[in-house]
C-alpha positions as CSV (number, residue, x, y, z in Angstrom):
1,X,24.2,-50.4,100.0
2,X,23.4,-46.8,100.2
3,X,20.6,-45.7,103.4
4,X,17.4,-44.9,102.7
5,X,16.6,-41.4,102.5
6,X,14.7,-41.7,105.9
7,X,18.1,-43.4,107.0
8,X,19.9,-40.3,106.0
9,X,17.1,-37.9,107.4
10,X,17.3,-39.7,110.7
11,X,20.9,-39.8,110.8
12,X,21.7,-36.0,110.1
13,X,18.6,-35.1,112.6
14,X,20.0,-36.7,115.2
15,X,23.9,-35.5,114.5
16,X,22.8,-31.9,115.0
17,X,21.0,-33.0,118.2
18,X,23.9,-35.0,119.4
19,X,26.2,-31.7,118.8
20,X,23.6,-29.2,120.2
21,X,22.7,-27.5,117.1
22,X,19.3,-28.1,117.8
23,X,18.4,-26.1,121.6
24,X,16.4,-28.1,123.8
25,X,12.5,-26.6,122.7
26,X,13.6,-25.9,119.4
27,X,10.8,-26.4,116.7
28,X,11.8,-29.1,113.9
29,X,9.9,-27.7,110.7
30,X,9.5,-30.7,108.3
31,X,10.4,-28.1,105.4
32,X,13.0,-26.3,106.7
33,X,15.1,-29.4,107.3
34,X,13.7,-31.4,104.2
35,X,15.3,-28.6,102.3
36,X,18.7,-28.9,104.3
37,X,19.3,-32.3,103.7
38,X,18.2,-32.7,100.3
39,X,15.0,-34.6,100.7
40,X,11.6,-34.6,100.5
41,X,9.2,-33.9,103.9
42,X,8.1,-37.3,103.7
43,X,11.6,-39.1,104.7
44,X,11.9,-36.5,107.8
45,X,8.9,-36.9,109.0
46,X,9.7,-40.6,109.4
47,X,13.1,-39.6,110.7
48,X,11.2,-37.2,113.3
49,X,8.6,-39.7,113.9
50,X,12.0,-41.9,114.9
51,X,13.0,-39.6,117.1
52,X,10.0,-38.7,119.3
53,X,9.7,-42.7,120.2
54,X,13.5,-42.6,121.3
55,X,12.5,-40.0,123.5
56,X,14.3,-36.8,121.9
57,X,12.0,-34.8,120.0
58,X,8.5,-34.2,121.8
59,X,5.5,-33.8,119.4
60,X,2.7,-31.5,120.8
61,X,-0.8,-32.0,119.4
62,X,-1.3,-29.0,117.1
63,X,1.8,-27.0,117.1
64,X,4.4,-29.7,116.0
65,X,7.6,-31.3,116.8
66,X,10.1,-29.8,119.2
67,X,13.3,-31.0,120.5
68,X,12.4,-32.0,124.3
69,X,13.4,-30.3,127.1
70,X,15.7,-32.0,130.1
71,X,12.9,-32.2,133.0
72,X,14.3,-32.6,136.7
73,X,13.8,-36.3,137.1
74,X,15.3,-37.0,133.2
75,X,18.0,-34.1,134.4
76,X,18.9,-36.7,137.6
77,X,19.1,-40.0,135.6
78,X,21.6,-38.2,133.5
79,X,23.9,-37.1,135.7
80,X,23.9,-40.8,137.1
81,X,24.7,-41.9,133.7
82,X,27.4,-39.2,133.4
83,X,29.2,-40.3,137.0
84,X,29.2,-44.0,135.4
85,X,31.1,-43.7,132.1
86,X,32.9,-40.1,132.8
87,X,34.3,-41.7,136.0
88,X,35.6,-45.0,134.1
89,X,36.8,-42.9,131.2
90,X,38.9,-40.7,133.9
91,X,40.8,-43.7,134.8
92,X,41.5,-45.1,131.7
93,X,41.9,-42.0,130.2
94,X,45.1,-41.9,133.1
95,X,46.2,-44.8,131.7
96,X,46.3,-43.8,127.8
97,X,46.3,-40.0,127.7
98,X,48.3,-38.8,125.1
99,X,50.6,-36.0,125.8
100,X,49.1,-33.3,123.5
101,X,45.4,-34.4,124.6
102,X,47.2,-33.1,128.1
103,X,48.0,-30.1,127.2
104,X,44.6,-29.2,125.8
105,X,43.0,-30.1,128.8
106,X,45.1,-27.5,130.6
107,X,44.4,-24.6,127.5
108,X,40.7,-25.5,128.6
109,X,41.6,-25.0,132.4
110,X,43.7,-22.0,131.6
111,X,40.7,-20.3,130.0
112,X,38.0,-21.9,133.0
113,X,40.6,-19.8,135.6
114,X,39.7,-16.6,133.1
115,X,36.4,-16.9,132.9
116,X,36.4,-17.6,136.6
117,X,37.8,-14.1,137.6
118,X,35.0,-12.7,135.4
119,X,32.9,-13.8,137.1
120,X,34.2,-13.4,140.5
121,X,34.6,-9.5,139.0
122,X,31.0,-9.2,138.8
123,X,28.8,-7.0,141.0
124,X,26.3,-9.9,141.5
125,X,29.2,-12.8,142.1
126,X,27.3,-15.0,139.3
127,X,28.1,-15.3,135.9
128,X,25.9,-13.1,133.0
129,X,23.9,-14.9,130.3
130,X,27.0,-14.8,127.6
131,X,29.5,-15.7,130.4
132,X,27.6,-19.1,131.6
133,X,27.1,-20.0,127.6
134,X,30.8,-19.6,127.3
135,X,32.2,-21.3,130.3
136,X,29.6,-24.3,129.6
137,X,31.1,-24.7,125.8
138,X,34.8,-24.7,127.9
139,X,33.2,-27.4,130.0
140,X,31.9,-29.5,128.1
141,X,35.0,-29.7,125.8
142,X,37.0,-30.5,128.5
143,X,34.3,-33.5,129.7
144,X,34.1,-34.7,126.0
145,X,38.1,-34.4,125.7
146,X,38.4,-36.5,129.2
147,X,36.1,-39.3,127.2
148,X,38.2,-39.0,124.0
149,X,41.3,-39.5,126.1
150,X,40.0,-43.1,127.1
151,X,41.1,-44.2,124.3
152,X,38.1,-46.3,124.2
153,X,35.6,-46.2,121.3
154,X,32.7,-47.7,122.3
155,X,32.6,-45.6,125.5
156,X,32.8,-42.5,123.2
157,X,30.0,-43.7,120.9
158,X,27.9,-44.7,124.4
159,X,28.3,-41.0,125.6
160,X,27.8,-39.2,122.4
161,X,24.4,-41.3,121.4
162,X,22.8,-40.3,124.6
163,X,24.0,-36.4,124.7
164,X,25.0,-37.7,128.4
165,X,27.1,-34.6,128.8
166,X,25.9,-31.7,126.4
167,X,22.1,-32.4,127.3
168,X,23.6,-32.0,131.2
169,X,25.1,-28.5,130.2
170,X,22.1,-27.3,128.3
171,X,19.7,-27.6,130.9
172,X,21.8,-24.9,132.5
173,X,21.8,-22.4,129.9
174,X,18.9,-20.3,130.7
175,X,20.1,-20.0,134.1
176,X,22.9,-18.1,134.6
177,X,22.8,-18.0,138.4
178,X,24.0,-21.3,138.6
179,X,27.3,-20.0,138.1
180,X,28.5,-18.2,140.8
181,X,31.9,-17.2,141.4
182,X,32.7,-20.1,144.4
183,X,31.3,-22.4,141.8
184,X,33.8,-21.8,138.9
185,X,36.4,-21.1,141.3
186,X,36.1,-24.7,142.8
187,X,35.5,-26.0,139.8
188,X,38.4,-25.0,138.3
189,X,40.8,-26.0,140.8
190,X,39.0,-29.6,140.8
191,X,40.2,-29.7,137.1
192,X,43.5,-28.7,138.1
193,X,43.4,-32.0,140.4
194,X,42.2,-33.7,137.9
195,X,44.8,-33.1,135.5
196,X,47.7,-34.0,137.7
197,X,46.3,-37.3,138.7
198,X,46.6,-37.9,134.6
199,X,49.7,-36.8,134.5
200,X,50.7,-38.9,137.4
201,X,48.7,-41.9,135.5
202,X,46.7,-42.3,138.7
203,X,43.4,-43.9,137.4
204,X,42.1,-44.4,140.6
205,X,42.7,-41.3,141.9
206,X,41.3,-39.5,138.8
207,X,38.2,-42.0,138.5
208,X,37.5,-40.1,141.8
209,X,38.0,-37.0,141.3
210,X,35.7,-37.0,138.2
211,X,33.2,-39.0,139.9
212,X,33.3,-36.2,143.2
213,X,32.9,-33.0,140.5
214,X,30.2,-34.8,138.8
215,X,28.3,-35.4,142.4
216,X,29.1,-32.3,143.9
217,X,27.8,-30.3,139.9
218,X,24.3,-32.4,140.3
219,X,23.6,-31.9,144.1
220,X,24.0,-27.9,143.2
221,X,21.7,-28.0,140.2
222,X,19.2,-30.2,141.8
223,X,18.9,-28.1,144.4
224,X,18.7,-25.1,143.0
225,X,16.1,-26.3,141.0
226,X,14.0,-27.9,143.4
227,X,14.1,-24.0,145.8
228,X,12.8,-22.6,141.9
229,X,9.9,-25.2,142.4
């Protein structure tokens, strides 16, 4: 049985939202998309009507639908959420790792230490606008490579319906101070850690160290939004 076309306007909405193609404030225009997928306005706006009571798209009264934006409290919650499945993925991601998933974990790293010294290079010690976009696509390939490394489907599908980790890294976008160069450079060499402790197939020990990174990355956001008010 083939879905209805509201099934298949709702379904390729929320694929673009769960692989940040659509930017948190983003405007959804019912034409625009009706024409991408193939359909009528009618089907999307059910699909976008779907959407805004599962708490992803935010209609305002006279200007339209827009995808909604992370707000501090929502922004907490999720790194909660993250510390709970990223930190049991890590360990059984230590005990099923395959040894090619390894070594793109370390090409990510490798790349984390370059962007690290560009930003360490910097007169200003934090990272420019184009620097913090591209070290949080490196980050959250390596977070979503961690989960795929589980080995554990229905973890994967729990993480990717709720944008646990790219709506994290997109609340950070617009900021690029968040990034300076201590930041990535501790950052880094906690993925280094990381990585042995898979290598060594010590689940504990890397269901800690993920859980540690993800604590120590939402104490530094929260706080630095809370002294921006």
């Amino acid at each position: 049985m083939e879905p209805s076309l509201a099934e298949k306007a709702y379904t390729h909405i929320r694929g673009k939202l769960a692989d940040g193609e659509l930017a948190p404030g983003k405007q959804l225009v019912n034409r625009a998309l009706a024409d991408e997928i193939g359909v009528s306005v009618i089907p999307v706006r059910e699909a976008i009507n779907r959407l805004t009571s599962e708490g992803l798209v935010e209609h305002v009264p006279g200007a339209g639908a827009f995808v909604r934006k992370v707000d501090r409290e929502q922004l907490n919650h999720l790194y909660v959420l993250r510390d709970a499945l990223e930190s049991c993925a890590a360990g059984e991601a230590a005990r099923n790792i395959t040894p090619y998933q390894l070594e793109e974990l370390e090409s990510l790293l490798e790349e984390a230490w370059e962007f690290s010294r560009q930003v360490a290079s910097n007169a200003k010690k934090f990272a420019t606008k184009r620097q913090m976009n591209l070290w949080l696509d490196n980050e959250q390939r390596f977070h979503e490579l961690l989960v795929e490394s589980a080995q554990n489907p229905l973890l994967a599908r729990v993480v990717h319906e709720h944008r646990a980790i790219g709506q994290v890294f997109d609340a950070q976008r617009d900021d690029p101070r968040l990034l300076p160069a201590e930041v990535a450079e501790y950052t880094c060499a906690g993925r280094s850690d990381l990585i042995e402790a898979l290598r060594a197939r010590d689940h504990g020990r890397a269901r800690q160290l993920t859980s540690e990174q993800i604590q120590r990355g939402r104490k530094q956001v929260m706080d630095h939004l809370r002294r921006k008010g």
